[in-house]
C-alpha positions in Angstrom: 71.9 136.8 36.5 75.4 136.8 34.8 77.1 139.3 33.4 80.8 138.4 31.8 83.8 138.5 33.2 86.0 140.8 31.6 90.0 140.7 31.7 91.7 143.9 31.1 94.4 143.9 28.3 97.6 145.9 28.3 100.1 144.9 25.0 103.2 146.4 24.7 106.2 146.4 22.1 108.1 148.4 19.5 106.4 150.6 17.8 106.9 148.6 13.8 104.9 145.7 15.3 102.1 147.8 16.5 100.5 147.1 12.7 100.2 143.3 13.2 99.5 143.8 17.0 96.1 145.5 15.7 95.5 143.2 13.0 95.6 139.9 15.4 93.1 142.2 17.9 90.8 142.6 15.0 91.4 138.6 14.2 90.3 137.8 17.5 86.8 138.7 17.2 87.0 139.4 21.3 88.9 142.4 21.7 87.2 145.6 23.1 89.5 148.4 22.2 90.2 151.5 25.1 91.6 154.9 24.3 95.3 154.3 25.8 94.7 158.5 26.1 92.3 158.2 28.5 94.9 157.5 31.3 97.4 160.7 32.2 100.4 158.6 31.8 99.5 158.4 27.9 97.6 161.1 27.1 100.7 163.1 25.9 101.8 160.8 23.5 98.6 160.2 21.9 98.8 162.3 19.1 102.0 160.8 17.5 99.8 158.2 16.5 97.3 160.2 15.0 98.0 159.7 11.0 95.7 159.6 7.9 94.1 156.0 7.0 96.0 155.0 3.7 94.0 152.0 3.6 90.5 154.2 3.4 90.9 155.8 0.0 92.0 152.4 -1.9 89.2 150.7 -0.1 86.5 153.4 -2.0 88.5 153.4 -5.7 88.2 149.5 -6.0 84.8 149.7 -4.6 83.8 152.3 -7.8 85.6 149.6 -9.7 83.9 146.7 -8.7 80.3 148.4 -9.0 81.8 149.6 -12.8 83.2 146.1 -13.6 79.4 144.6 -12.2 81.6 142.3 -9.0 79.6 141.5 -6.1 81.9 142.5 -2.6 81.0 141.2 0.7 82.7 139.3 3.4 85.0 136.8 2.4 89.0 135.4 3.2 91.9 137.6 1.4 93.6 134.0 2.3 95.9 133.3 -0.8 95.7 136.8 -2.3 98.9 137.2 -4.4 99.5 141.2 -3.7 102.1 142.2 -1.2 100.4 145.8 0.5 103.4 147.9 -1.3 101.7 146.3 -4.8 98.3 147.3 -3.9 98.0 150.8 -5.2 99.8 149.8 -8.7 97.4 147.4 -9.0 94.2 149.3 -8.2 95.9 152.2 -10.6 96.6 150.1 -13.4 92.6 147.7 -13.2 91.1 151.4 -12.9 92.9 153.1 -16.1 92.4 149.9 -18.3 88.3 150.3 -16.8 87.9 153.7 -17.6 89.1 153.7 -21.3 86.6 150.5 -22.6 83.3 152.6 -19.8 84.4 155.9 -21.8 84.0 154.3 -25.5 81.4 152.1 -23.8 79.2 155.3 -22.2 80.3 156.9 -26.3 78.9 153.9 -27.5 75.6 153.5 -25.6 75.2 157.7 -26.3 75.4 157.1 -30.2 72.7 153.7 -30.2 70.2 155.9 -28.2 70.9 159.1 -30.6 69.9 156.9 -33.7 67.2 155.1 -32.3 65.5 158.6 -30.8 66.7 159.5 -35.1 64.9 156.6 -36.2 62.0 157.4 -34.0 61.7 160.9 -35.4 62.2 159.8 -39.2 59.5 156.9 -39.3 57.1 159.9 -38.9 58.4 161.3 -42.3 58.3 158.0 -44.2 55.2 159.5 -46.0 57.3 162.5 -47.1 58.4 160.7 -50.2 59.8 163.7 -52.6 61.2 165.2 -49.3 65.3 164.8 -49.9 67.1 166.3 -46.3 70.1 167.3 -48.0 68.6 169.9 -50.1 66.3 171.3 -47.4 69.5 171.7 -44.9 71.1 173.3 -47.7 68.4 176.3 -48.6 70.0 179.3 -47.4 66.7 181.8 -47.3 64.0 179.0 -46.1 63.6 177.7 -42.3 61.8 174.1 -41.8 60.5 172.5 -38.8 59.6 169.2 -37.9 56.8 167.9 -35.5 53.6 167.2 -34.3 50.5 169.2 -33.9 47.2 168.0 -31.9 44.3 167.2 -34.8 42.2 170.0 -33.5 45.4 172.5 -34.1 45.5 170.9 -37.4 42.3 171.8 -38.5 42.6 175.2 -37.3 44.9 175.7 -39.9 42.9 176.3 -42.2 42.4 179.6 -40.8 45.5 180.6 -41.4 46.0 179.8 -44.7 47.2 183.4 -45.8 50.2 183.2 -43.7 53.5 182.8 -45.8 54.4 179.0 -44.7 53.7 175.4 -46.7 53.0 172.7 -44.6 53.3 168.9 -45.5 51.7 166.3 -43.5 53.1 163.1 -43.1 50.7 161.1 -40.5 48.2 160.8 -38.3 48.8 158.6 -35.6 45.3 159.3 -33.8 45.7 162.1 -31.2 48.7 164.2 -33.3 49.5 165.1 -37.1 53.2 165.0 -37.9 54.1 167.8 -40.3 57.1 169.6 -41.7 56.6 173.6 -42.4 58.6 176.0 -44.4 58.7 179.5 -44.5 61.2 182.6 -45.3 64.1 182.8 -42.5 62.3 186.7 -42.4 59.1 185.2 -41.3 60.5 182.6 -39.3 59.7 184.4 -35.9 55.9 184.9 -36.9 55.1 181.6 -38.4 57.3 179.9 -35.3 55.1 182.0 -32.8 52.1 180.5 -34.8 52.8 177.1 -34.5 53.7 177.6 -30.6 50.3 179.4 -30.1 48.6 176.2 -31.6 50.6 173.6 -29.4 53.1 172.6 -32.1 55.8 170.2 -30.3 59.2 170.4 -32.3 61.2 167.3 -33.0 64.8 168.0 -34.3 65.5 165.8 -37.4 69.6 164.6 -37.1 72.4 166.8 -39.2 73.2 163.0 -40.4 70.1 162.1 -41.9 70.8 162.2 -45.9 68.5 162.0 -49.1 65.3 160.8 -48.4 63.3 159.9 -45.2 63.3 156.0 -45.8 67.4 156.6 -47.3 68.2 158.0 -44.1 66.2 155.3 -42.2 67.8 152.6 -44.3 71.5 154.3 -43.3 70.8 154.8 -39.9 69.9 151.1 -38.7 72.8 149.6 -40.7 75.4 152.1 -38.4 73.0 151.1 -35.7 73.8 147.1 -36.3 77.3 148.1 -36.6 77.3 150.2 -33.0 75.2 147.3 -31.3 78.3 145.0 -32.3 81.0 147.6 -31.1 79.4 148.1 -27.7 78.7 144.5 -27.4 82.4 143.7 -27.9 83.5 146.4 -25.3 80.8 144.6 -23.2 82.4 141.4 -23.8 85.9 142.5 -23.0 84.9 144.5 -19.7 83.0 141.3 -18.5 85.9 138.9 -19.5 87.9 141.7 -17.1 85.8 140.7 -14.8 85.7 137.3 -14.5 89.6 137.5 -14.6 89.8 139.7 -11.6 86.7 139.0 -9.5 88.6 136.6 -7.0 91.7 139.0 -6.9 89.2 142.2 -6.2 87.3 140.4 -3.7 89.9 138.8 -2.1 91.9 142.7 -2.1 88.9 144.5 -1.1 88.5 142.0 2.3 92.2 143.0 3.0 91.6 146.9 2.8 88.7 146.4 4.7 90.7 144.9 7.6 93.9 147.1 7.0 92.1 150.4 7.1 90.1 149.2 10.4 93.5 148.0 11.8 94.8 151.2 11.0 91.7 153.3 12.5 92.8 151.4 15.9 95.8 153.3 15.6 93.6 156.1 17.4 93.5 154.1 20.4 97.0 153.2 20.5 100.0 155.6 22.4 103.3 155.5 21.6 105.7 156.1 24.5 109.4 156.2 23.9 109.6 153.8 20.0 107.0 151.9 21.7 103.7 151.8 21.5 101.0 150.9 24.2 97.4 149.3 23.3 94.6 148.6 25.7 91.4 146.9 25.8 89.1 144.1 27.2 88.9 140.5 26.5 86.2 138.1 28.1 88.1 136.3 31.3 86.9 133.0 29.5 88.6 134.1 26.2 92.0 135.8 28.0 94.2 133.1 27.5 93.8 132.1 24.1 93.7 135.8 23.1 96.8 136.2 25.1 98.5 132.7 23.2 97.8 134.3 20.0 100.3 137.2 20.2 103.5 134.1 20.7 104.8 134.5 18.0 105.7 138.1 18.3 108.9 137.9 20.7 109.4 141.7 21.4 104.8 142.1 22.3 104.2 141.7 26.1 100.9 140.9 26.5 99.7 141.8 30.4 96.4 140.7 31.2 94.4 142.1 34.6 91.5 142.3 36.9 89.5 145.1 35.6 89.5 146.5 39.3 92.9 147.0 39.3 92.1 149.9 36.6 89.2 152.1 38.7 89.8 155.5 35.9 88.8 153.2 33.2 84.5 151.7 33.0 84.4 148.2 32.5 82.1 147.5 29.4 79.3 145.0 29.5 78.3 141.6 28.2 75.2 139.8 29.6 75.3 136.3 29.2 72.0 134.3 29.7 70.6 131.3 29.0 68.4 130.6 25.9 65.1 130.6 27.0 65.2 134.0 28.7 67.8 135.8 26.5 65.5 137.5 24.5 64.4 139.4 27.1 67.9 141.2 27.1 66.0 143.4 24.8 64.4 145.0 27.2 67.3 145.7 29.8 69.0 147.5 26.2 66.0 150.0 26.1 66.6 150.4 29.7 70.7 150.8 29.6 72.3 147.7 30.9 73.8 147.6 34.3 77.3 148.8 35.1 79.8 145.6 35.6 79.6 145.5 39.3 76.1 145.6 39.2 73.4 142.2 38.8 71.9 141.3 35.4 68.5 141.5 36.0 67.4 139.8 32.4 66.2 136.4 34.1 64.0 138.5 36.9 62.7 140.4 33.9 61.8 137.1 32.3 59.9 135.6 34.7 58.1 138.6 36.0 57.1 139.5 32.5 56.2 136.0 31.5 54.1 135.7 35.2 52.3 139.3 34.6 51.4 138.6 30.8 49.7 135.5 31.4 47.8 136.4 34.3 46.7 139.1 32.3 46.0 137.3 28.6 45.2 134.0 29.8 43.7 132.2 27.4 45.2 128.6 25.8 43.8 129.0 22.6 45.1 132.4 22.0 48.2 132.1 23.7 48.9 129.1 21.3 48.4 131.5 18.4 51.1 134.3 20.0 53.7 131.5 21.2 53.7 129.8 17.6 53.8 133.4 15.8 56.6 134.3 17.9 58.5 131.4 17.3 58.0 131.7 13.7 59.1 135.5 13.9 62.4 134.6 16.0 63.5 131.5 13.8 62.3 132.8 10.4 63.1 136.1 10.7 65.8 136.4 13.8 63.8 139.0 15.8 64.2 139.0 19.6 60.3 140.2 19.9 59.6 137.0 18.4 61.4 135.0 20.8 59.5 137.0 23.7 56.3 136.0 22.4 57.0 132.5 22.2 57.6 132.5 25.4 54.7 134.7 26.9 52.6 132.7 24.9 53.5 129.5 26.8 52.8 131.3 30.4 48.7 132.7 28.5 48.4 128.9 27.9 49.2 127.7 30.9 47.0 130.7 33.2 43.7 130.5 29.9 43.9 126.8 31.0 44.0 127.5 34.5 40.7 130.2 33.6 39.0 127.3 31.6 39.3 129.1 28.5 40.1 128.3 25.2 39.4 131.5 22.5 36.5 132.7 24.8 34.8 129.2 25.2 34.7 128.7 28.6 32.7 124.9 28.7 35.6 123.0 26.4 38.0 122.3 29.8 34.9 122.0 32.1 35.5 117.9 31.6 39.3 118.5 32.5 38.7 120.8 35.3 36.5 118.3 36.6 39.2 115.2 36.6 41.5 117.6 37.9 39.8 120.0 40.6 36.8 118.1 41.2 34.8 121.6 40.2 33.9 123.0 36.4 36.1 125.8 36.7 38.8 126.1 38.8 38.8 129.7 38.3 35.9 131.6 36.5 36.6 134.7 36.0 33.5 136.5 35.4 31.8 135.3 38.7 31.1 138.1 41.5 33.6 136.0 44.6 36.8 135.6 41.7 36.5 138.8 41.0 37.3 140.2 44.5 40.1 137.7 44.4 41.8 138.2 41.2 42.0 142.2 42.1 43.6 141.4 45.6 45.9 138.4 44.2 47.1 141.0 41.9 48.1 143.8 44.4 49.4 140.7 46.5 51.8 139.7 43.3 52.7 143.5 43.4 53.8 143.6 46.2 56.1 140.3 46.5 57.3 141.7 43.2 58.4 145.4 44.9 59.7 143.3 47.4 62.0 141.2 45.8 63.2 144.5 43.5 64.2 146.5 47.2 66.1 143.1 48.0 67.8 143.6 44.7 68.6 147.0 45.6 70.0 146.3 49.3 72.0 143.3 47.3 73.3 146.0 44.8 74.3 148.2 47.6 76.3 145.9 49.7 78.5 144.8 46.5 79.9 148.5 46.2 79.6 149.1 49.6 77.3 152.0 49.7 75.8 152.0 53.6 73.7 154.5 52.4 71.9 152.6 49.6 71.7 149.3 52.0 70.6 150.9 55.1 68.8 154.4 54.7 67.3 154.6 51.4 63.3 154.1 51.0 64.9 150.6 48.6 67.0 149.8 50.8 66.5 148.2 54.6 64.6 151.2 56.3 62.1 151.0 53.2 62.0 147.2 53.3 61.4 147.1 57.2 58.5 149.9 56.7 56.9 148.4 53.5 56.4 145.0 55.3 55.1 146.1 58.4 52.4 148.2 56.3 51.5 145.4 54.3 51.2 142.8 57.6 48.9 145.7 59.5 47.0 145.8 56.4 46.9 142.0 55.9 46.4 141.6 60.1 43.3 144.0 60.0 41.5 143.4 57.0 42.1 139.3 56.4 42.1 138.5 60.0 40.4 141.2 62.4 43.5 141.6 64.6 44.4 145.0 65.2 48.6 145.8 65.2 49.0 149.4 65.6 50.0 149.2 69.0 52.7 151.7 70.4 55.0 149.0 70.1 54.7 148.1 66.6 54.2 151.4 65.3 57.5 153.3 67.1 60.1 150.3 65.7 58.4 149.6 62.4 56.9 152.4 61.7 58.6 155.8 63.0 62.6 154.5 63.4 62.1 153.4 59.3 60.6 156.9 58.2 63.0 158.4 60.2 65.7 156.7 58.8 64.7 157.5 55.7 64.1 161.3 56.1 68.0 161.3 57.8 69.7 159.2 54.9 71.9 161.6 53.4 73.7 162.6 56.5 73.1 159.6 58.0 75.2 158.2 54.4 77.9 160.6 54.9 78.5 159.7 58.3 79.3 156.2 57.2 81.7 157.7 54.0 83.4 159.9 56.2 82.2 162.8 55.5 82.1 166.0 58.1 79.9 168.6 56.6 76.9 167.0 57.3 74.6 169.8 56.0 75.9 172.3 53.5 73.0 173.8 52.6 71.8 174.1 56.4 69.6 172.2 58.8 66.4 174.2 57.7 66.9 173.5 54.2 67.1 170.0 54.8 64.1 169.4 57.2 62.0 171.5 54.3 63.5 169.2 51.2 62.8 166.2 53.0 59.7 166.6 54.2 58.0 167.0 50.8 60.6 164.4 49.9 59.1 161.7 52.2 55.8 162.6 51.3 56.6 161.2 48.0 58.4 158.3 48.6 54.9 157.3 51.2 53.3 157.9 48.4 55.3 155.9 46.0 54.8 152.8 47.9 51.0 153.3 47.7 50.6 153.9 44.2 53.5 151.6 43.1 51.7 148.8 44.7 47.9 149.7 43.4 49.2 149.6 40.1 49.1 146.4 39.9 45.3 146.7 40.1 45.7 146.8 36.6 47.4 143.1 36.4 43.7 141.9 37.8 41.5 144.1 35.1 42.9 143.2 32.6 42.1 139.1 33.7 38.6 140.6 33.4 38.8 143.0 30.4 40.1 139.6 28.3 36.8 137.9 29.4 34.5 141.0 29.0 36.1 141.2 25.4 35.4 137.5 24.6 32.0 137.6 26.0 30.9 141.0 23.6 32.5 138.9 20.5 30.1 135.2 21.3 27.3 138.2 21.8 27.9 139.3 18.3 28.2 135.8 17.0 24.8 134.5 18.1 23.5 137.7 16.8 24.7 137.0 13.2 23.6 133.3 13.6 25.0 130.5 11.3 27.9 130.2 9.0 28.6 134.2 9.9 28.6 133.0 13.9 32.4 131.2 12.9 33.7 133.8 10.8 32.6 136.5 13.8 34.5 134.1 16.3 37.6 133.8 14.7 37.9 137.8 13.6 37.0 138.2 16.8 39.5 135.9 18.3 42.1 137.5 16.0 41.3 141.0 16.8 41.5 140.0 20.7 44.6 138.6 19.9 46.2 141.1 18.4 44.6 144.2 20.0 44.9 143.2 23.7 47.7 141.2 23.4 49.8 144.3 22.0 47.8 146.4 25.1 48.9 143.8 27.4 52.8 143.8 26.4 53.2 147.5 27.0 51.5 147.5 30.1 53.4 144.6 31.6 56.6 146.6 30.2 55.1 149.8 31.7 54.8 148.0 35.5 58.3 146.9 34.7 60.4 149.8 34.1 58.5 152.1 36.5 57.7 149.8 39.4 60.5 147.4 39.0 63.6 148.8 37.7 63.3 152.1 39.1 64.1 150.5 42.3 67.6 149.1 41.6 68.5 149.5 38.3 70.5 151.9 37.4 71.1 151.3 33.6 74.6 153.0 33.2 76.7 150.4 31.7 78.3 150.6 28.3 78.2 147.9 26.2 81.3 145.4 25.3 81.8 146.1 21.8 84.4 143.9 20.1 86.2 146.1 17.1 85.2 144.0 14.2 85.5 144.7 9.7 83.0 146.2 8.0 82.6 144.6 4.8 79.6 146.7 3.6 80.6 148.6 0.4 82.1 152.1 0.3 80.6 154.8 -1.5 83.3 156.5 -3.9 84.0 160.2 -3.1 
């Protein structure tokens, strides 16, 4: 159980280096920045160095320009970029002005090709409309005319209203619609318009461009099309050669902002005091010195590094550190909270107690093969911690379904093996009347060395910060130790060997002195701080509280422990499960027996195995850490660039 050492980090120097002071924190990659304000002797100078982030807006304008100019940002060097910072917003001007005159006659461009070929569109409907010339009927000054389609059964309707004053000419029918021009005096033009509406007439507008004929006006159109195609392909051309000119330079600048304007948001963090400024933050102890080296060639930055202890008004952050094969777990101590830097790591406990409890429970070598290789696929493939959990959980079902004798449900494939080995066909069948018993009772015994070990934890816990209280009085602590073992022995004494315990003498110094203990631990706590008001909401008040207090803490230790019942049923829910899926298999008979075996091996798989996980994460959280862990750390957080692109405001 690890968790890193930190050092704390005091620099100091005049206040024109405090730029490159931030921008070699960022560069180390290790450097957990503190609010300088958060300690009274700074706090009044903080807001000098409150200012707003020059580097921000840049950062967002060549963003817009890279996303207009079609230049892929991300994380990359600035290393041989040839713009000094005073030359950066000349630059960025001058790329964006050039970029925004060739996108306006580009977005002109693109605006004219999709007005004639929506014209184009509109005017192969009229190509039947030979004697039509557009010129003349734009120039009537007394006649209205309209262009669209009308649904065939409209069409006929027509007919109907052949008294009205309009001419209609028909130009196609393309199946469902009739594409027709009318005409009709501008006087009339409000009737015969509401007409047309009233039959579902859909109006296309014919272009003020289109001249002379409907196939003359095609014909013109598509050559100024050609023509515009060109033009916008040679803007195209001459934005992309931009482009290809600038890309390095842009990428290159855009990785500089990126680590300017985060330098600069440090800034925030800083105090100045005096010309100078002050900056403080944590380094991990095995990264100190060389973090500490990198500042040499700054000769007015003193660099001060500490013991974080010397600096109580400030929280240490945390980093675990763990070995491979149980660092995924660390997952789970996250969803907790991780533990405060004086405080144990308890990732490798969490491990093995959740490796232990989920194979006892999905034991099975066949199916834990299947989990263990589809977590290692998930964790190598696709980087997820889950997947690295699995692998490993896997590994313990395959080792506790061998020790069961079973391989996807069949429980005669390791009866040879278990023979060799144990000189019986199943070491331990799970199903039979006598294991039964004893997987139940193994499984409140594992509780109960597992409650055990989490009080020790919590009695280790409480002599590192020196709380007698914690160590001494509390139900986790000795009292509740002393009591929970001399519970567990009468039970054990009794039941397993017939010997009766509960003498005077065994119940007054195991059991009475620990309850009392318990019931007296606040006072009993403030004795040992110091403290002289013993009970300050009166004697009464106290004996009341902890009364119904100790009731539940008795009653903790009974219910913590029988939940572990559930560690046992589950052994014998996997098996009932496997033996309902070979019951359906015979049923079905022949090649549908296989295909209802491995479904059924699959469903198993996933359904209890997922049943299995949250339970073992259940007994873990509420009967594990709840005993020591206190989960209030914060987590070391290293200021580091975001290269991700900025949106433009």
């Amino acid at each position: 159980m690890s968790i890193e050492k930190m050092s704390l980090v005091t620099i100091r120097g005049e206040r024109g280096q405090l730029d490159e002071v931030l921008l070699r924190c960022l560069d180390s990659g290790v450097f957990h920045p503190e609010s300088a304000g958060s300690l009274s002797e700074y706090s009044s100078a903080l807001s000098v160095m409150k200012e707003e982030n020059p580097y921000a807006a840049l950062g967002k304008k060549l963003s817009a320009i890279a996303l207009d100019a079609d230049i892929d940002l991300g994380n990359t060097s600035f290393e041989g970029l040839d713009l000094q910072n005073k030359e950066i917003p000349g630059y960025i001007d001058k790329l964006d002005g050039k970029l925004k005159k060739l996108l306006s006659k580009k977005r002109g461009s693109e605006q004219l090709i999709d007005s004639h070929q929506k014209a184009l569109q509109r005017l192969r409907h009229l190509t039947g409309l030979e004697d039509v010339n557009f010129d003349r009927l734009f120039s009537c000054k007394y006649i209205k005319l309209r262009f669209g389609r009308l649904p065939v059964e409209s069409y006929q309707k027509l007919r109907s209203y052949s008294d009205r004053p309009f001419i209609l000419l028909s130009s196609e029918n393309d199946g469902g619609y009739v594409w027709s021009l009318y005409f009709c005096a501008i006087a009339d033009v409000q009737e015969i318009d509401g007409l047309f509406h009233s039959l579902y007439f859909e109006r296309v507008r014919v272009p003020d461009y289109a001249h002379g004929t409907p196939q003359e006006a095609i014909d013109f159109i598509e050559k100024d099309l050609q023509r515009e195609q060109k033009v916008l392909e040679g803007i195209r051309e001459e934005i992309s050669s931009i482009a290809a000119g600038e890309k390095e330079r842009v990428q290159k600048l855009y990785a500089k902002l990126c680590l300017l304007g985060k330098a600069f948001e440090l800034r925030d963090k800083a105090a100045s005091v005096k010309g100078d400024f002050v900056v403080l933050g944590y380094v991990p102890s095995k990264e100190a010195a060389a973090f500490e080296k990198s500042f040499a060639g700054l000769d007015k930055v003193a660099v001060t590094l500490k013991d974080p202890g010397e600096e109580p008004r400030l929280t240490v952050p945390v980093r675990l550190r763990n070995l491979a094969f149980v660092k995924p777990f660390e997952m789970f101590v996250d969803m907790y909270g991780l533990p405060s830097y004086q405080d144990l790591d308890p990732t490798p406990y969490v491990a093995f107690s959740y490796i232990l409890l989920f194979g006892i429970m999905f034991g099975d070598l066949g199916q834990g093969l299947m989990v263990s290789l589809l977590g290692l696929f998930l964790y190598k493939k696709k980087g997820m911690a889950i997947g690295g959990i699995m692998s490993r959980i896997g590994l313990s079902s395959m080792v506790f379904g061998f020790l069961y004798g079973s391989v996807f449900g069949f429980e005669e494939l390791l009866i040879p093996v278990h023979q060799a080995l144990f000189g019986r066909p199943h070491l331990i069948q799970v199903m039979e009347g006598s294991y039964t018993n004893f997987l139940l009772l193994a499984a409140v015994g594992v509780g109960a060395v597992i409650i055990i070990i989490s009080i020790g934890f919590n009695i280790l816990l409480g002599l590192r910060r020196k709380d007698w209280e914690r160590v001494f009085f509390s139900n986790n602590g000795l009292a509740g130790l002393v009591f929970y073992l001399a519970v567990l022995f009468a039970v054990v004494a009794t039941m397993a060997l017939g010997i009766n315990v509960l003498t005077p003498l065994y119940i007054v110094p195991f059991f009475v002195v620990p309850l009392l203990l318990m019931f007296a631990k606040e006072p009993l706590g403030k004795i040992c701080r110091g403290e002289k008001e013993l009970f300050p909401e009166g004697v009464g008040g106290f004996v009341v509280e902890n009364f119904f207090e100790m009731f539940e803490v008795l009653l903790s230790f009974v219910t913590n422990t029988m939940s572990f019942l559930r560690v046992g049923a589950f052994v014998l829910v996997h098996a009932g499960m496997m033996v309902v899926v070979f019951t359906l298999s015979n049923m079905v008979g022949g090649a549908g027996s296989v295909i209802v075996i491995i479904v059924g091996n699959i469903f198993v798989a996933a359904m209890e195995g997922l049943i299995v996980g949250i339970q073992v994460l259940r007994l873990e959280f509420y009967e594990v850490f709840s005993r020591f862990f206190d989960g209030e750390g914060r987590p070391f957080l290293p200021a580091e660039v975001d290269y991700s692109v900025q949106e433009a405001a």
